[in-house]
C-alpha positions in Angstrom: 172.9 216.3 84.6 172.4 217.5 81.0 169.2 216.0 78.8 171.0 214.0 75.7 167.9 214.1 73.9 167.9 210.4 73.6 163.7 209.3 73.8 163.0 207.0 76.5 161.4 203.8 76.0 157.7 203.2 75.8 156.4 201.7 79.4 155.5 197.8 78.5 152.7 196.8 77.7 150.5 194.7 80.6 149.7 190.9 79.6 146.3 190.2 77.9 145.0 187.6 80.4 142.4 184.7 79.4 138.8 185.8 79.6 137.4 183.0 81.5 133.6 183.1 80.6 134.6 183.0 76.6 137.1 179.6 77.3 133.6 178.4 79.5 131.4 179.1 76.3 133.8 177.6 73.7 134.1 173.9 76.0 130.4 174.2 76.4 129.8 175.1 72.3 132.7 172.1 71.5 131.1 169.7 74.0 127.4 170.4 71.7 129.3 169.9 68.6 130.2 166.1 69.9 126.7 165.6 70.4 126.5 164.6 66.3 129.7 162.8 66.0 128.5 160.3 68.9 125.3 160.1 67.1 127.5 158.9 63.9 129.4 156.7 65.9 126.0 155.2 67.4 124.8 154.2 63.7 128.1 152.9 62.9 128.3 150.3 65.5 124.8 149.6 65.8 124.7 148.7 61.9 121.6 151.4 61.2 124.4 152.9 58.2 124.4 151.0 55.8 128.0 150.5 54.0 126.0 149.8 50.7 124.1 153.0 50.8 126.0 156.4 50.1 123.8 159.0 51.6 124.0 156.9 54.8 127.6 157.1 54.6 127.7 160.9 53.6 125.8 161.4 56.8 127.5 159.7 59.2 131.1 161.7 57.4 129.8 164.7 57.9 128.2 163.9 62.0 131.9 162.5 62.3 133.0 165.9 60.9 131.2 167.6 63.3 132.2 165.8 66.0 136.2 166.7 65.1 135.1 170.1 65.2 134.5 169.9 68.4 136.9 168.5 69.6 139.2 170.8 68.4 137.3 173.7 69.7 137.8 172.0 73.1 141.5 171.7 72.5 141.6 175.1 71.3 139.5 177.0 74.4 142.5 174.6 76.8 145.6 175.3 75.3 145.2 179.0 74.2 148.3 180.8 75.2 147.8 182.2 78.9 149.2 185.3 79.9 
């Protein structure tokens, strides 16, 4: 009946939910960033790259790079924490 005094709780917050069109536009950017490492892996197998030359190498490292950068970005935009 009487008012303690005692502050009441804040009301929770709501759950940030996934924006949808940013997840769509970080598979789409990750799925570009393959586009170099499967060039890298294209002159690797097809013997273009040439073990004895460095800058050949240096290239295809840094396509390969790339490509892992993307492919994290992919696995990133999927297993962000949902609401």
């Amino acid at each position: 009946m009487s008012d303690t005094g005692a502050p009441s709780s804040p009301p929770p917050r709501p759950a940030e939910q996934r924006n949808g069109c940013l997840t769509a536009l970080m598979i789409v950017a990750g799925g570009i960033l393959l586009l170099p490492g499967l060039c890298s892996l294209f002159f690797v197998f097809t013997g273009i790259a040439n073990i004895s030359n460095t800058a050949d190498l240096q290239f295809v490292g840094g396509c390969l790079l790339v490509g892992c950068l993307g492919v994290a970005l992919i696995w990133w935009a999927i297993r962000r924490p949902g609401p």
